[in-house]
C-alpha positions in Angstrom: 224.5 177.5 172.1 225.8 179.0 175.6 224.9 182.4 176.8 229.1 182.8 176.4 229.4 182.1 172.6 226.4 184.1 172.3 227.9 186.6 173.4 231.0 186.4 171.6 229.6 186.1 168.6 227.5 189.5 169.3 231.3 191.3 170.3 232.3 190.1 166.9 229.1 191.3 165.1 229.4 194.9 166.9 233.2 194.5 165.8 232.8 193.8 162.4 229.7 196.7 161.9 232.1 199.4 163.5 235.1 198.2 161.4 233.2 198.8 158.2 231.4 201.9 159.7 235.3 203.3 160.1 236.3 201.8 156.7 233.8 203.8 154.8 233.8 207.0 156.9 238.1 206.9 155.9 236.9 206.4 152.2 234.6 208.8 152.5 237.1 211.4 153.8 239.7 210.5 150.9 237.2 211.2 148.1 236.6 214.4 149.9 240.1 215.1 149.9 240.6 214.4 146.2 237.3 216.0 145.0 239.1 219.5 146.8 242.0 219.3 144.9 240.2 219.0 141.6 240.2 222.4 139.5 236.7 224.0 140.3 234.9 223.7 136.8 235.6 220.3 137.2 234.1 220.0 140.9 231.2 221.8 139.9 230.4 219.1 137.0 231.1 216.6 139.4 228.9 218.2 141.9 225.8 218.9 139.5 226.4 215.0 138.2 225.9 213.5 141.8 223.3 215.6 142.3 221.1 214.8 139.5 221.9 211.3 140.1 221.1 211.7 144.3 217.7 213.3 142.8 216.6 210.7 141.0 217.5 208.0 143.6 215.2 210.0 145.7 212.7 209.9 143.5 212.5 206.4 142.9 212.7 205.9 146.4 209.8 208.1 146.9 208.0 206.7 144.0 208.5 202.8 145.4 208.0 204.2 149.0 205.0 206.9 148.5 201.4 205.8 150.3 199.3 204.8 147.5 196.1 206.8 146.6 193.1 205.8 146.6 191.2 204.2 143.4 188.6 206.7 142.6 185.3 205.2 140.7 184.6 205.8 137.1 182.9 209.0 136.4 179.0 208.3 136.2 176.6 209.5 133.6 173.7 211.2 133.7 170.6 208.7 133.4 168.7 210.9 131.6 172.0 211.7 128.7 172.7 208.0 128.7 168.4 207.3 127.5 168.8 210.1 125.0 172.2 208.5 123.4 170.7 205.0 123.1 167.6 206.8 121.8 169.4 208.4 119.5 171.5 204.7 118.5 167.8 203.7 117.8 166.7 205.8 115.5 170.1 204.8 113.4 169.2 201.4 113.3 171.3 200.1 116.2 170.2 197.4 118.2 169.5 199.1 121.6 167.9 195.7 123.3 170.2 194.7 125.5 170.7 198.4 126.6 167.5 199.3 127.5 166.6 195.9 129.0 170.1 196.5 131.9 167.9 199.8 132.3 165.0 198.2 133.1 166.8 195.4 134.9 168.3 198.3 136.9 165.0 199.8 137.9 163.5 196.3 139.0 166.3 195.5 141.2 166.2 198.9 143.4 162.3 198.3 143.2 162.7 194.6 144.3 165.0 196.1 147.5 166.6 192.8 147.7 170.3 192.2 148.4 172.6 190.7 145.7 175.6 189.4 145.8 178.4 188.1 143.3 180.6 185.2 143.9 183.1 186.5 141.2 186.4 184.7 139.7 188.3 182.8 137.3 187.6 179.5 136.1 187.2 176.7 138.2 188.3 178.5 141.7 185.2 176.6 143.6 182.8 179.5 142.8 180.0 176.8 142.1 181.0 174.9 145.9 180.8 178.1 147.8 177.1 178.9 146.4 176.4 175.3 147.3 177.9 176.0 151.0 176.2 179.3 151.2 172.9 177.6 150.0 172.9 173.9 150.6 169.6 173.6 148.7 170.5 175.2 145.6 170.5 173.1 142.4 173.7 173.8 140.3 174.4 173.4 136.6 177.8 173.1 135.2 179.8 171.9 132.6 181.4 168.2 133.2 184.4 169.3 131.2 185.5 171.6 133.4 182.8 171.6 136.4 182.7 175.4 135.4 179.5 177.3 135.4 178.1 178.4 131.8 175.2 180.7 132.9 174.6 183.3 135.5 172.6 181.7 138.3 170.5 183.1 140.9 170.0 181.1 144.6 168.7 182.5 148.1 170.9 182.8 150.9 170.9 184.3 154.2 173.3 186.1 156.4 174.2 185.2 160.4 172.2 188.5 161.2 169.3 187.1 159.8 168.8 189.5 156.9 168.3 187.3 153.5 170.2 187.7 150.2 170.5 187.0 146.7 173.6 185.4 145.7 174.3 185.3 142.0 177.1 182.5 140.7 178.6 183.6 138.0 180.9 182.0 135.0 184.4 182.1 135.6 186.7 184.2 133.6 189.7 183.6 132.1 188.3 180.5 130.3 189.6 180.0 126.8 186.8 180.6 124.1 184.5 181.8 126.9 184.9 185.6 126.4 180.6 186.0 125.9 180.7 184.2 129.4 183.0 186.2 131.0 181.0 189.4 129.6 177.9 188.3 131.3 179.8 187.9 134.2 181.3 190.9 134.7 177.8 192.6 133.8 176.2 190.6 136.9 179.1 191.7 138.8 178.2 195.0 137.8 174.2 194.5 139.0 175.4 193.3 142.7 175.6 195.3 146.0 178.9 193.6 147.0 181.3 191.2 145.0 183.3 188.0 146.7 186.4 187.3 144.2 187.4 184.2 145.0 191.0 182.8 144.2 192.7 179.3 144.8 196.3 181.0 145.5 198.3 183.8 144.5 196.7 186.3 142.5 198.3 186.3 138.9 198.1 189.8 137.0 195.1 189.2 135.0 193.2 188.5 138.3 195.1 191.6 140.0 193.1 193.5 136.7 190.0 191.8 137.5 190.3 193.4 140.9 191.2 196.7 140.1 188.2 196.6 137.3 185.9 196.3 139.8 187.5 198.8 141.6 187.0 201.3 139.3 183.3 200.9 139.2 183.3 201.4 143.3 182.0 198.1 143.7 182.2 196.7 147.7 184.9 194.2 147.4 185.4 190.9 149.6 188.3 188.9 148.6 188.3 185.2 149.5 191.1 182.3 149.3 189.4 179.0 148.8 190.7 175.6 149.9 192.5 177.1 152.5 193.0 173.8 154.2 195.8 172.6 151.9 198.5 174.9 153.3 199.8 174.8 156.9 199.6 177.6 159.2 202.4 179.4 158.5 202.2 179.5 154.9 198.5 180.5 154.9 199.7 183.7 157.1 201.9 184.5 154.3 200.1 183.5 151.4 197.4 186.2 152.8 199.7 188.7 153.6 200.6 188.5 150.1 196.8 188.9 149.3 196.7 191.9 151.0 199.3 193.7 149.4 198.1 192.6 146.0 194.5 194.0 147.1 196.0 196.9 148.8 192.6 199.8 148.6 190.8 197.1 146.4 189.2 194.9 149.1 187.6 195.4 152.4 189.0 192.5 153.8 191.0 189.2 153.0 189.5 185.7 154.3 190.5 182.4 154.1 187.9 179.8 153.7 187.3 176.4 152.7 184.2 175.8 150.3 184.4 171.8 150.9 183.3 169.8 147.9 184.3 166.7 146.5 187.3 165.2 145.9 188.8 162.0 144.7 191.7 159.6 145.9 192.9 156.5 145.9 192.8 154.0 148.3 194.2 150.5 148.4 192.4 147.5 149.9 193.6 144.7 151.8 194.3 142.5 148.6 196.6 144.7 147.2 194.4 146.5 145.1 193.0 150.3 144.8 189.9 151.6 143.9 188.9 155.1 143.5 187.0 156.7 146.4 185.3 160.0 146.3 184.9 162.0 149.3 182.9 165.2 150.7 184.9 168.2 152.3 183.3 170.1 154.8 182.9 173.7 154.5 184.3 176.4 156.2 182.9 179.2 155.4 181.9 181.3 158.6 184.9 184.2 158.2 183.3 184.8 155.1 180.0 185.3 156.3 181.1 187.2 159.1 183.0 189.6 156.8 179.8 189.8 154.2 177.8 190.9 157.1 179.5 194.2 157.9 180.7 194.4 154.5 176.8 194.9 153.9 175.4 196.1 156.4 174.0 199.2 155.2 171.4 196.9 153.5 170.3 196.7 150.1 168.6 200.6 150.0 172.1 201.5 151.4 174.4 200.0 148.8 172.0 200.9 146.3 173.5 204.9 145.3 176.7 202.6 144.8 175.1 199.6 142.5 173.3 201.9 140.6 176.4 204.2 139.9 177.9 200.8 138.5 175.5 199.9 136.7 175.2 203.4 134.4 179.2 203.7 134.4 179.3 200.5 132.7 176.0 201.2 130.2 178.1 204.4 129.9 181.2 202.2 127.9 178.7 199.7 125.9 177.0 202.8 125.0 180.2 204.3 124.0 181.2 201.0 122.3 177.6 200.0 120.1 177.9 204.6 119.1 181.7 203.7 117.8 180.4 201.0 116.3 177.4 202.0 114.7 179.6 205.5 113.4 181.9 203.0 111.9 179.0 201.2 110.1 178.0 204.2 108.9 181.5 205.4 107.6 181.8 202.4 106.0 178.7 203.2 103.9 179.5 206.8 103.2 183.0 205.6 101.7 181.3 203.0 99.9 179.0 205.2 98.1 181.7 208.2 97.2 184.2 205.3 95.8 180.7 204.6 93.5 180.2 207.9 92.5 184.2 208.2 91.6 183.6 205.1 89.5 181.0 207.1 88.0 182.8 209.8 87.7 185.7 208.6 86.2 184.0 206.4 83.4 182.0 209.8 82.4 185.1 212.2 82.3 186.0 212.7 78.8 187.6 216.3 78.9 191.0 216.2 79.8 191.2 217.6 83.5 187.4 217.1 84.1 188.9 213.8 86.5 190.6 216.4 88.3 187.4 218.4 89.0 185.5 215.5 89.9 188.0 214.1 92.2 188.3 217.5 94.0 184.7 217.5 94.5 184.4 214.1 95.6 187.0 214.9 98.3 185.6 217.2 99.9 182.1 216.0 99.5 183.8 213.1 101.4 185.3 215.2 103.7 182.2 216.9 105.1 180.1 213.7 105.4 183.1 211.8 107.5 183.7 214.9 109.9 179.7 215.5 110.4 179.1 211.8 111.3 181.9 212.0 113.7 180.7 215.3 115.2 183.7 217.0 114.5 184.0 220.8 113.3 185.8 221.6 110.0 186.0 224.8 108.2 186.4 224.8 104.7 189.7 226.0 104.9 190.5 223.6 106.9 188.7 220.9 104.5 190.4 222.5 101.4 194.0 222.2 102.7 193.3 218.4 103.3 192.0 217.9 99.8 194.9 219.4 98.5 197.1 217.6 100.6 195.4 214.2 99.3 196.0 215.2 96.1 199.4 215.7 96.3 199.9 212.2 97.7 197.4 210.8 95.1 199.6 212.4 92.7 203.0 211.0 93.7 201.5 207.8 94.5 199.2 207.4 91.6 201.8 205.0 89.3 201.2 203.0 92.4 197.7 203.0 92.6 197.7 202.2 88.9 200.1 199.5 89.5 197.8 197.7 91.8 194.5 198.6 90.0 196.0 196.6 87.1 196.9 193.5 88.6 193.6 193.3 91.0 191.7 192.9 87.6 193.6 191.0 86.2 192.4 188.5 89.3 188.7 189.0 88.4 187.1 187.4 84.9 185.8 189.9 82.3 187.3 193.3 84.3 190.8 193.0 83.0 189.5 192.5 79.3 186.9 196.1 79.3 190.1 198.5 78.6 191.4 201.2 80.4 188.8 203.1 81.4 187.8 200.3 83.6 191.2 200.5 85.1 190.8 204.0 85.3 187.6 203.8 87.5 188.7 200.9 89.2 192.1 202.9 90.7 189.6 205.9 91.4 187.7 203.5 93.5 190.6 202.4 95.1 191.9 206.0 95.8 188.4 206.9 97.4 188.2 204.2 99.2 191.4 204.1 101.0 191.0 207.7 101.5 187.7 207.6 103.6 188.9 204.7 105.2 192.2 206.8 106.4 190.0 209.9 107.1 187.0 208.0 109.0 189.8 206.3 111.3 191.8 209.5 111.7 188.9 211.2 113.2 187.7 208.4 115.6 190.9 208.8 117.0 191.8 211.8 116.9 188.7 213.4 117.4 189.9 216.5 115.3 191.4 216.9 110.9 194.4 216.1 111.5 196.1 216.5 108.2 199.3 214.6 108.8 197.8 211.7 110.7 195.0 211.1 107.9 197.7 211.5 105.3 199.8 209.0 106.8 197.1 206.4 107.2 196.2 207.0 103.7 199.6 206.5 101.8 199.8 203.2 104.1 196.6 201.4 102.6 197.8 203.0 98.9 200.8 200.7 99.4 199.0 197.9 101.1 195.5 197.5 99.7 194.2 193.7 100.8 193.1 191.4 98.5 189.4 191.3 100.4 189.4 195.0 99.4 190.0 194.7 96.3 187.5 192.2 95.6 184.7 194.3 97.0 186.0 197.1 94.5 185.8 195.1 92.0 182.9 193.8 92.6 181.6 197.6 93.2 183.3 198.8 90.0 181.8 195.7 87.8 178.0 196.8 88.8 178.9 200.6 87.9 180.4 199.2 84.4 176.8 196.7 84.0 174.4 199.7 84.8 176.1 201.8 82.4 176.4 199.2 79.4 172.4 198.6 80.8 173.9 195.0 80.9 
């Protein structure tokens, strides 16, 4: 194009821009004009109206627009609070082994003052050809299906400064039915000084969680783009500066490399026909070393505060996890043996009104034992009101409970034949039962009585009692009816 029509054309840009510039000031002026001439009740609506609207366009600007904070690490536990807990999961019976062996594992590595590292990622990104690159005499086992690793593995490694390093392949995550892999990855990941995530493109969001996961536990964070040799130039720049605004405060830096390995084409011979040939890539790998190298160059006793802060954050939530657990375990047999002794109950009460008693005594036997095992503080006020609230729903729901009691035993040989007072134990069972259950789950939750949850949950599994359930109360209520009869 000549420097002439290049210049016409920008007149005629700079034309247009000031015609519309003009257009809009003259619309602008006309709505003014209109908007005076309004009565003024209805300029102030209009005038609060744009201005709640102008305030929330501001907002959301400032929202998309605002510099993003900084991820802040999970909040570590004492060491000496976290031993006591898993002590105390020990003496309930909890197995504790795998708890107190990341503890000693923990102890070994900061004594061992070696550096580790944790080639991180999902399934079959080339996390297996980048330990091989990183250390060409490292033996590596992995699945043929999928060329995927199935155990952690640890090889030696060095750096370009000389200093040596552990480097700890991983299995990769997202792989379907490998979520006990993926665990034991993420606990390694935990272990290391420094992590490389590695990813064959762009991040998807349950890699972009993956990232921020580690985040969270302040782990030093290198992220890597394998088989970068496949895309040209220009769309590796942007594929990376699409990286970086995925990893935005995540990672220290953003590398492309290549980790080589095999790979396998076709190729056609002189008489027509092809044969499969398999060839090696070479690696390049060098921009990752160079960034692992500053990324650790504190050294191992450096990185360690951070490792070890990992490591306890995340012993923090399985400790958190076996103690709901084991509570729930425990729940489970305290309900169990109240839903028993209402069995019990029920097949002894003879005066009319002595169910009544026993039920209300059962309740808020119940009560107590659920809110103690969950550490929660209940008055007896407090512990009264809800047993008279259950009640109350027992009692408008009871033709309901009945209901079901009398069809479950039907289901069962040699219940539905023993009379009502079977039935009447059995739908005792079922009310006791369905009531710890609502109470037990109420309080993990909620972490306080709260009447009007618990009662909610409660008249649910009244209305919706499983057939699994019912078979264990039967069951329960069948070995109640045996030891009385001394059958």
């Amino acid at each position: 194009m000549s420097r002439r029509l290049r210049l016409l054309f920008a007149a005629l840009a700079m034309a247009a821009l000031l015609w519309l510039l003009f257009a809009a000031a003259e619309r602008f002026l006309a709505l003014t004009q209109r908007f005076l001439t309004l009565p003024v009740a209805l300029q102030w609506t209009l005038g609060v109206v744009l201005a709640v609207f102008a305030a929330a366009g501001l907002s959301v600007l400032w929202w998309l627009l605002r510099p993003r904070r900084k991820r802040r690490p999970l909040p570590v536990p004492d060491r000496g609070n976290l031993e006591q807990r898993i002590g105390q999961l020990r003496e309930h019976g909890a197995d504790t082994g795998a708890l107190a062996s990341e503890l000693g594992e923990l102890d070994r590595r900061r004594l061992g003052a070696r550096l580790h590292v944790a080639v991180f990622g999902e399934i079959s990104t080339g996390k297996s050809s980048l330990i091989r690159a990183l250390a060409p005499q490292a033996q590596l086992a992995s699945d043929a299906r999928g060329g995927t690793t199935r155990s952690v593995g640890h090889y030696d490694s060095s750096l370009p400064d000389g200093r040596s390093v552990v480097l700890a392949d991983v299995p990769g995550s997202r792989e379907s039915g490998g979520e006990a892999r993926e665990t034991a990855a993420r606990e390694e990941a935990l272990r290391a000084h420094a992590v490389v995530y590695l990813c064959a493109g762009d991040l998807t969001r349950g890699q972009v969680d993956e990232l921020r996961w580690l985040a969270d536990f302040g782990k030093p964070l290198l992220l890597a783009l394998n088989k970068a040799d496949q895309w040209n130039a220009s769309e590796l720049d942007q594929l990376l500066a699409r990286l970086r605004q995925q990893s935005r405060g995540i990672a220290s830096a953003v590398i492309a490399i290549s980790a080589g390995g095999s790979e396998r084409y076709q190729r056609q011979l002189a008489d027509g026909s092809t044969e499969s040939v398999e060839r090696q890539r070479k690696p390049v790998i060098e921009p990752l070393l160079q960034a692992l190298a500053r990324l650790t160059a504190p050294g191992a006793e450096g990185l360690e505060p951070l490792r070890e802060n990992a490591v306890l954050a995340g012993l923090h939530q399985r400790t958190g996890a076996l103690e709901a657990q084991t509570r729930a375990e425990q729940a489970e047999r305290i309900v169990r043996k109240y839903a028993r002794r209402a069995i019990v109950g029920a097949m002894a009460a003879v005066a009319p009104g002595s169910d009544l008693v026993i039920q209300g005594v059962l309740a808020t036997g119940l009560t107590r034992a659920l809110a103690e095992l969950y550490g929660v503080k209940v008055s007896e006020v407090q512990i009264e009101d809800f047993v008279q609230q259950a009640k109350l729903t027992l009692r408008t729901g009871s033709s309901i409970v009945l209901a079901v009691a009398g069809n479950a035993l039907k289901a069962f040989p040699g219940l539905g034949t023993l009379g009502g007072g079977v039935l009447h134990a059995f739908a005792y069972a079922l009310i006791f039962d369905s009531m710890g259950r609502a109470l037990a789950a109420s309080l993990a939750e909620r972490h306080t009585l709260d009447q009007d949850d618990a009662g909610a949950r409660l008249r649910e599994l009244l209305a919706d009692a499983g057939s699994g359930r019912l078979r264990q109360l039967a069951s329960l209520t069948m070995e109640a009816v045996r030891e009385r009869d001394g059958d």
